[in-house]
N, C-alpha and C positions, 0 to 999 in steps of 0.2 A: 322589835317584836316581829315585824313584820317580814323583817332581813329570814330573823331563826325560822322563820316557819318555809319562809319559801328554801332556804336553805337546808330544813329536814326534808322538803316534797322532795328537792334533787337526791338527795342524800337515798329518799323510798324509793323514786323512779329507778337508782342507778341499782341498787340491791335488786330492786324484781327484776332489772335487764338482766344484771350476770344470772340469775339465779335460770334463769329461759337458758339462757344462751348455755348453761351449766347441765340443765334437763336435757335440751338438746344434743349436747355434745357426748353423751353418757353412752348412747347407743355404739355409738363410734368406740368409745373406748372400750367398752365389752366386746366387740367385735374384734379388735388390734390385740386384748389381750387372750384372748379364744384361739387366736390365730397364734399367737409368740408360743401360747402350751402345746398346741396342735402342731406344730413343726419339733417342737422339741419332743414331743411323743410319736412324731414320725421318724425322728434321730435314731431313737432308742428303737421302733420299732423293725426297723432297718436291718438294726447290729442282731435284732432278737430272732430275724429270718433268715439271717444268714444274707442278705442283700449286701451290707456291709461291713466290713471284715469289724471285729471289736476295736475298739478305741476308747482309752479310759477318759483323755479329755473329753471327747465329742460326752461322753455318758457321766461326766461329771459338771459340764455345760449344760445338757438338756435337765439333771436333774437340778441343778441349780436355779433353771430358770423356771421352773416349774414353779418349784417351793417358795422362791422369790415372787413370781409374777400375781400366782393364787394368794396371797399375801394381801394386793392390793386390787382384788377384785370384788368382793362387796362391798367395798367403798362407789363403784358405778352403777349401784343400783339406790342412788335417795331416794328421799319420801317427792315426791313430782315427777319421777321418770316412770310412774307406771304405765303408762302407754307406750310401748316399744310394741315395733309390729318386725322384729325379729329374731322374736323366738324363745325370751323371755317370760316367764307364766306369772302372773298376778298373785301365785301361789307364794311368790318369793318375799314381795312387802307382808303377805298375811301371818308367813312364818321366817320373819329374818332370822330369828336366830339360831334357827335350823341351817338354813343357808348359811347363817358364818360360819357355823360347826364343822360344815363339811367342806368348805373352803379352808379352813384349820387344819381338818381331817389329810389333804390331800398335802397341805405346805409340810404338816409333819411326819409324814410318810416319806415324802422325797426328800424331807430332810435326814433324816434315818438311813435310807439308801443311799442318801451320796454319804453321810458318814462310814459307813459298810464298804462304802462303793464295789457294786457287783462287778467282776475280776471276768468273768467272761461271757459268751453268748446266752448259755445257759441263763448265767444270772440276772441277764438281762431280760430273760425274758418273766424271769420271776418276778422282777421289780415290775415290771410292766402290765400284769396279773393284777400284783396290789394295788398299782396306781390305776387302773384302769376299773377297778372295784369301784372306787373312790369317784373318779366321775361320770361314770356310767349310772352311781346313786342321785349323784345331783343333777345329771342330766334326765333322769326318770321323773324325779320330783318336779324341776323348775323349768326345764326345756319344754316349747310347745315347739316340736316339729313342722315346720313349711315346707 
């Protein structure tokens, strides 16, 4: 009896360490994956200014990862990582499933686009309009600017 209980205390201890250490690490992830979209829409933005000549992989790369990486991004926001001091609005746990919606909103958009896959500068810069609708809503809503 005695074994089982101290054997579930460990079993509680080691649940509330990962689960910290889990809170913790969330900041981080939203940040790596902020950045993975953020370069892939500097790709795109690139080709859409004429910086860099079209290229269908490079634009079938950025939009892949887009739609892919938004996918797995309100998953970094659990219920105990409300305290993030970058940049995150507390607005986000109030209304999760807003925030998924529009994390949905952006994966199926650049999913559509790369099926489409826009064919040249122009088109790119089209896609880049919609997608850029897309997190400029959720950045209005859920970003607090620093």
């Amino acid at each position: 009896m005695v074994l089982k209980r101290g054997l579930a205390v460990v079993a509680l201890c080691l649940a509330t360490a990962t689960s910290v250490v889990s809170a913790e690490s969330q900041s981080e992830n939203r940040e790596a994956t902020m950045k993975k979209i953020g370069g892939a829409m500097g790709a795109l933005a690139a080709i859409a200014k004429g910086e860099k000549p079209y290229d269908a992989e490079v634009v079938k790369t950025s939009l892949g990862t887009i739609g892919e990486t938004i996918k797995v991004f309100p998953t970094y926001f659990p219920v105990g990582s409300e305290n993030d001091d970058k940049g995150a609005s507390p607005k986000i746990w109030e209304n999760k499933a807003d925030f998924e919606a529009k994390a949905a909103k952006l994966s199926a958009d650049a999913g559509e686009l790369l099926a489409q896959l826009p064919a040249d500068q122009a088109a790119v810069g089209a896609a880049l309009q919609t997608l850029g609708k897309d997190c400029s809503g959720c950045h209005e809503s859920y970003r607090i600017k620093k």
